[in-house]
N, CA and C atoms as a LAMMPS dump frame, in Angstrom:
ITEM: TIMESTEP
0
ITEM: NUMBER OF ATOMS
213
ITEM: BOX BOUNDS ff ff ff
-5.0000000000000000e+02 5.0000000000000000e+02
-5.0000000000000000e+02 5.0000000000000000e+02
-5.0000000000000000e+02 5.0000000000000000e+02
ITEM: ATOMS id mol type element x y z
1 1 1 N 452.636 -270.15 113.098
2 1 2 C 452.031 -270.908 112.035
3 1 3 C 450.517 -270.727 112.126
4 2 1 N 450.161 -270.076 111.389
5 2 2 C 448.201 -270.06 111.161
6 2 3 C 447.547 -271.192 111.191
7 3 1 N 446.444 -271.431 111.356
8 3 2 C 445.912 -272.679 111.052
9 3 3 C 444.461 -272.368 110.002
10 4 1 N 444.791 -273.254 108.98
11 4 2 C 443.56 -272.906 108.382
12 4 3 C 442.597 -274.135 107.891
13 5 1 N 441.325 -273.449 108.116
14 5 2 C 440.281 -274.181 108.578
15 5 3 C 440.304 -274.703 106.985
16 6 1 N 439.77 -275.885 106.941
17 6 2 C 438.991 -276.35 105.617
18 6 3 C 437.654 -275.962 105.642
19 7 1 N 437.275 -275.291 104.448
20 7 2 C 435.851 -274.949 104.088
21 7 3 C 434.744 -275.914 103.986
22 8 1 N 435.176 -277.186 103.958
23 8 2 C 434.218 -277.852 103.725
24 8 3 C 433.365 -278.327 105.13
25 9 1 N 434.268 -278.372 106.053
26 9 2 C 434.219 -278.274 107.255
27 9 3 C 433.088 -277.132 108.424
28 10 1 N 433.038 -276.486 107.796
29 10 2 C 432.35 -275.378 108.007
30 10 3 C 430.973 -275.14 108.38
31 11 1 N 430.335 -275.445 108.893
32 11 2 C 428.734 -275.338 109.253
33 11 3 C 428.167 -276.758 107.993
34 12 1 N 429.271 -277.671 108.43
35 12 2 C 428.664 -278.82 107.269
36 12 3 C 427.824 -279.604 107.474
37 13 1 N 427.173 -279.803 108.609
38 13 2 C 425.912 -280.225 108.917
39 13 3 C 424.809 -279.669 108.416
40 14 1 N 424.864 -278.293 109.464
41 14 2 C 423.645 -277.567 109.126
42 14 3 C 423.528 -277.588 107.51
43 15 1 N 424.702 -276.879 106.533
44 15 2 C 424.67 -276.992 105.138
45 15 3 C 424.036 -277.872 104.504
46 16 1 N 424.163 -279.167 104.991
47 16 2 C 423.482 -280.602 103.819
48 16 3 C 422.2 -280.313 104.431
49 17 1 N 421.662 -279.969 105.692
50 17 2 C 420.729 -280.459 106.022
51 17 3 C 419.636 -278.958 105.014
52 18 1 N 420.474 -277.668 104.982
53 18 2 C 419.386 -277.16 104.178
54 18 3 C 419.436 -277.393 102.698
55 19 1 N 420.838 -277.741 101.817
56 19 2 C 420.423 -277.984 100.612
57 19 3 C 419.584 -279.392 100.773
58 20 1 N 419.63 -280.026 101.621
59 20 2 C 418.522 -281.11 101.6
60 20 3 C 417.129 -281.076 101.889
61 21 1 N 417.002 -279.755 102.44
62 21 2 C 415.401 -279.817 102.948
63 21 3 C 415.053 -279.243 101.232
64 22 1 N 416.173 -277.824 100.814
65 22 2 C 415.654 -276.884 99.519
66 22 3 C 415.411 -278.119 98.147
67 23 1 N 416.516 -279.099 98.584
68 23 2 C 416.03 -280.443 97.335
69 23 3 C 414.589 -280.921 97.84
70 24 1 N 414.265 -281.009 98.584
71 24 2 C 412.886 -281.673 98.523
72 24 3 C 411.718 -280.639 98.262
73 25 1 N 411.757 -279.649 98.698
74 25 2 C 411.097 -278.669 97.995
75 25 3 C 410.781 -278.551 96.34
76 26 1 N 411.943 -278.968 96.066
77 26 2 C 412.064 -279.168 94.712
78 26 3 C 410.914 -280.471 93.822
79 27 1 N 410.733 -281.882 94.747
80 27 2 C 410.202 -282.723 94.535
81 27 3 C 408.715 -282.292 94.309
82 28 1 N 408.27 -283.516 93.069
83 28 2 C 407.017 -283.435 92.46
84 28 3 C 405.91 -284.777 93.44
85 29 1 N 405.486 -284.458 94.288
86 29 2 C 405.093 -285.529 94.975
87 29 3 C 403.719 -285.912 94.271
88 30 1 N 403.44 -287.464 94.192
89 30 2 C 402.308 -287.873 93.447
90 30 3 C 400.889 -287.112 94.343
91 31 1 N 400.18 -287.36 93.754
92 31 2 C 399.086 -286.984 94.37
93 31 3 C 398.258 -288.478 94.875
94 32 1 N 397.226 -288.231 95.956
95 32 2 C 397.106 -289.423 96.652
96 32 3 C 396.444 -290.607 95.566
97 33 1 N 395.984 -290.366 94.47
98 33 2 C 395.169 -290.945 93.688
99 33 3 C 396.378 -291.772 93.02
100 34 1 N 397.544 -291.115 92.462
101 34 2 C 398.394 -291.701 91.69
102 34 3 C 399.403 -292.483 92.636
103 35 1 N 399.374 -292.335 93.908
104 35 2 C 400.168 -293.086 94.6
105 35 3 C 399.634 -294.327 94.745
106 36 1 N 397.576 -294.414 94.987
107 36 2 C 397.194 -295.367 95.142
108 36 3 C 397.193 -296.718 94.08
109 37 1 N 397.171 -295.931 92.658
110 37 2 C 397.448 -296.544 91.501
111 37 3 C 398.287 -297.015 91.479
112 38 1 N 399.396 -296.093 91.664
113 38 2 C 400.85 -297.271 91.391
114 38 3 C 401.331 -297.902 92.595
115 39 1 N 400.97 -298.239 93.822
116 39 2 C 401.178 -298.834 94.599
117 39 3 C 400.002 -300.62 94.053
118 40 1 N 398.919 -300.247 93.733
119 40 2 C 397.835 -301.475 93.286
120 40 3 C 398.99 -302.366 91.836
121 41 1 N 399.637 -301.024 91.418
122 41 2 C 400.846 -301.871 90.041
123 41 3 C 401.276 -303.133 90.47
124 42 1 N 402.301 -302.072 91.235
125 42 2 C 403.47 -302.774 92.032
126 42 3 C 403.01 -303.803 92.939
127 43 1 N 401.646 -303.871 93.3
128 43 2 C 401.113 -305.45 94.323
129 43 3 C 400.811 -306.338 93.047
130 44 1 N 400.358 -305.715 91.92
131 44 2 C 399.857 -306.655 90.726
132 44 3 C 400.801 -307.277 89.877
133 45 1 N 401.916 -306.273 89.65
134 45 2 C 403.285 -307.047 89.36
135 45 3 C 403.846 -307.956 90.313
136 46 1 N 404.103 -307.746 90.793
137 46 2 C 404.463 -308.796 92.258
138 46 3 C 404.201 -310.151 92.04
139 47 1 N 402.51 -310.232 91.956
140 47 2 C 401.71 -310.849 92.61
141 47 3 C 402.148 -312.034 90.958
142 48 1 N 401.866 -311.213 90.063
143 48 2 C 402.176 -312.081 88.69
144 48 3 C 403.575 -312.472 88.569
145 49 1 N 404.755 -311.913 88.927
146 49 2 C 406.087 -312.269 89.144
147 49 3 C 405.959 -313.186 89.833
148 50 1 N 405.639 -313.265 91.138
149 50 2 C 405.465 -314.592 92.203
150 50 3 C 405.223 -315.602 91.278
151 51 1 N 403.987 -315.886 91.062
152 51 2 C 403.185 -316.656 90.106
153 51 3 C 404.063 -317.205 88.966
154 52 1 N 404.577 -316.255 88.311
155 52 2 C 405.91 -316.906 86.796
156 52 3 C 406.9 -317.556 88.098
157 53 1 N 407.325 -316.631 88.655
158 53 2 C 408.765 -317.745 89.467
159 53 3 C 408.289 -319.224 90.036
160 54 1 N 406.97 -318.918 90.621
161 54 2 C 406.828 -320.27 91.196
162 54 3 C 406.695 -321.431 90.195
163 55 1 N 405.378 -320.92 89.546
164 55 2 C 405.731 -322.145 88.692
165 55 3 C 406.773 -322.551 87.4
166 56 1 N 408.091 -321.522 87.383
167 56 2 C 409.291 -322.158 87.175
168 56 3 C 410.26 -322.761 87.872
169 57 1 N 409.82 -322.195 89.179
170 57 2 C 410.757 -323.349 90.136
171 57 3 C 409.945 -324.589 90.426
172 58 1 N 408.843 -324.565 89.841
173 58 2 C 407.776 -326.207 90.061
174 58 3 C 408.361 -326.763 88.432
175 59 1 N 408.05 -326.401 87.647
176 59 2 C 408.849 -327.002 86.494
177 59 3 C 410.058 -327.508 86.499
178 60 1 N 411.092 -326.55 87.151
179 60 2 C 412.369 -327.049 87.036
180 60 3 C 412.52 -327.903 88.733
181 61 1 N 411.867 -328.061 88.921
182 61 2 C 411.972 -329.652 89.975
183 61 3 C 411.337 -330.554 89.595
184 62 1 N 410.354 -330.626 89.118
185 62 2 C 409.857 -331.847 88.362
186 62 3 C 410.961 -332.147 87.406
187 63 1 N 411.277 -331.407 86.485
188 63 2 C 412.449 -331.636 85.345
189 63 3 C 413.695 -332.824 86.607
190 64 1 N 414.04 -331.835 87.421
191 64 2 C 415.039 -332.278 88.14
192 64 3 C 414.856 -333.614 88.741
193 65 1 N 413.589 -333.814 89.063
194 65 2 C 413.43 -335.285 89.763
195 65 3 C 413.079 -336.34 88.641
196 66 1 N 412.477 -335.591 87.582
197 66 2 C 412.267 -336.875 86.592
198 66 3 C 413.759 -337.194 86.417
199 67 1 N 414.177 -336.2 85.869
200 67 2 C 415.976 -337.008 84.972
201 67 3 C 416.591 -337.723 86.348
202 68 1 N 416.522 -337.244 87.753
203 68 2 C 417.171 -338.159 88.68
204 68 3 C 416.605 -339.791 88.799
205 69 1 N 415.434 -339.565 88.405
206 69 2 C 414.777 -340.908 88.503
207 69 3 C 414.929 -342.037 87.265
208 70 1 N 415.281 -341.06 86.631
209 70 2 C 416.103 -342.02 85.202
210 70 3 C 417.507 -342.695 85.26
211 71 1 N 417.975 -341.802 86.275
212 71 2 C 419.293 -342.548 86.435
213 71 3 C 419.812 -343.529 87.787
């Protein structure tokens, strides 16, 4: 009885690891200017997201303690 190998099996390490290095080759990496930009976004969004959540979770506890205090 032969035994036969599965192909996928086959040098399947090494394999991902070079179509994975040849995919990043492929990548458009920002340049340091545009990384710095959109990293200043993403702290400025944040920073204004924080800001809306908090003071809707300060609204909706005041809401919450007034109506408890009504009843």
């Amino acid at each position: 009885m032969a035994v036969v190998k599965d192909s996928k099996q086959e040098g399947g390490i090494q394999r991902w690891f070079q179509e994975t290095r040849g995919e990043l080759r492929k990548v458009v990496w920002p340049t340091r200017e545009e990384a710095l930009r959109l990293t200043y976004v993403v702290i400025a969004i944040s920073l204004v997201m924080g800001a809306v959540l908090g003071l809707l979770d300060f609204l909706l506890n005041s809401l919450y303690t007034f109506l408890i205090s009504l009843g």
